[in-house]
C-alpha positions in Angstrom: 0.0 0.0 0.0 1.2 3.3 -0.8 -1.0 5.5 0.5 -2.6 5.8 4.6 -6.0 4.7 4.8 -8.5 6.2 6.1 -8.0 5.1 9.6 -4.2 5.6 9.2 -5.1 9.4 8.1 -7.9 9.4 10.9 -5.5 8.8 13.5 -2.7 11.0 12.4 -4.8 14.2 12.1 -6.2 13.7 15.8 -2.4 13.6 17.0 -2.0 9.6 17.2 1.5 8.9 16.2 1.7 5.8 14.0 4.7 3.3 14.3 6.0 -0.5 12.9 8.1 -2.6 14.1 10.7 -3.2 10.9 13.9 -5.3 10.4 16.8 -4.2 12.6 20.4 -4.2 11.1 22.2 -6.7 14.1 20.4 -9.9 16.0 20.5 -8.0 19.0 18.7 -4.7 18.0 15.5 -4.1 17.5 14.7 -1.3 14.6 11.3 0.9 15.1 9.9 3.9 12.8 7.2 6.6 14.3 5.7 9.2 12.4 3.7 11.7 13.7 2.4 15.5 13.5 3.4 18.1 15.4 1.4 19.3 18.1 -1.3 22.7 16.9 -1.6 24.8 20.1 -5.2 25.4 18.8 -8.3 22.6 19.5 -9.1 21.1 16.6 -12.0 19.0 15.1 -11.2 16.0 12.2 -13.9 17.4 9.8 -11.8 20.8 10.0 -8.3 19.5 9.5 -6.4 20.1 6.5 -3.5 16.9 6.0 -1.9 19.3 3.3 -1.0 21.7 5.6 -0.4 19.9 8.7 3.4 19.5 10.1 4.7 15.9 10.6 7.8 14.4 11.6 9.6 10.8 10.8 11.9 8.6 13.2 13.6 5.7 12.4 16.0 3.9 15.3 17.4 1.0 16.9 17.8 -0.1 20.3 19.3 -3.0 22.0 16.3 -5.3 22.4 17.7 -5.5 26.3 16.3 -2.8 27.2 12.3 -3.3 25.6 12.5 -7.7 26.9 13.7 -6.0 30.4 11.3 -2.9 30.4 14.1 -0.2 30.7 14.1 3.2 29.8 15.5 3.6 26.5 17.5 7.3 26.9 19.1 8.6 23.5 22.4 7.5 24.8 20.8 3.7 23.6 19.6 4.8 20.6 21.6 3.6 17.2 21.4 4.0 13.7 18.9 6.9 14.1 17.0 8.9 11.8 14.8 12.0 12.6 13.3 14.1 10.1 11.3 17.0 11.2 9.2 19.2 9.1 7.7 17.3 6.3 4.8 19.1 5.1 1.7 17.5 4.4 0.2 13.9 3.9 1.5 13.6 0.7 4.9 14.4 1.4 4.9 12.0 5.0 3.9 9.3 2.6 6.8 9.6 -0.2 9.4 9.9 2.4 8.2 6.5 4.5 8.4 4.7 1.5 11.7 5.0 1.3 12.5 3.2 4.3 9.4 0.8 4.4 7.8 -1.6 1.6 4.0 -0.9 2.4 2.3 2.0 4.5 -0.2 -1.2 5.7 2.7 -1.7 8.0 1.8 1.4 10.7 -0.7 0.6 13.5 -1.0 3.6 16.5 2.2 3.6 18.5 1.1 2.6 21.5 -0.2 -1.1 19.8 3.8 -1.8 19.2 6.4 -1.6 21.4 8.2 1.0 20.4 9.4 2.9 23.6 10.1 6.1 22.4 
């Protein structure tokens, strides 16, 4: 899939970070990606969002799997092979730039249904 889906869309316009869970470079890592947009100051209703205009950002890391199996706190001192790309403007534009680290969009669920522990 190439493109969100409506729930995908859904959840990223009412501030729900989405994330996967994607193949890490070493057996003992564990490689995550999050994208989400950046907080409006402003309340905001779904049926008045534009996703053209919104603000999003993209992170891409690994971490020692250690530290999710034992429930530690993962601080950016664990944090390998890290990506973070701030300002990505619009829906459109989120979409092109995930596919160039992931096969299919259908991989992103909300973050907090992966364990992903930034």
């Amino acid at each position: 899939m190439k493109e969100f889906n409506l729930q995908q869309t859904n959840n990223l316009m009412i501030g729900n970070a989405l994330a996967a869970e994607l193949k890490p470079s070493g057996e003992t890592l564990r490689c995550f990606i999050v994208v989400g947009e950046f907080k409006k100051k402003e309340k905001t209703y779904l049926n008045k969002l534009t996703p053209e205009e919104s603000i999003f950002y993209l992170m891409k890391y690994e971490v020692d799997k250690t530290y999710i199996d034992n429930d530690w706190d993962v601080t950016s001192d664990e944090i390998v092979n890290s990506i973070y790309i701030t300002g990505i403007k619009g829906l459109k534009a989120l979409e092109k730039e995930l596919l160039k680290h992931i096969e299919s969009l259908i991989v992103l669920v909300p973050e907090w249904k992966t364990e992903s522990p930034l």
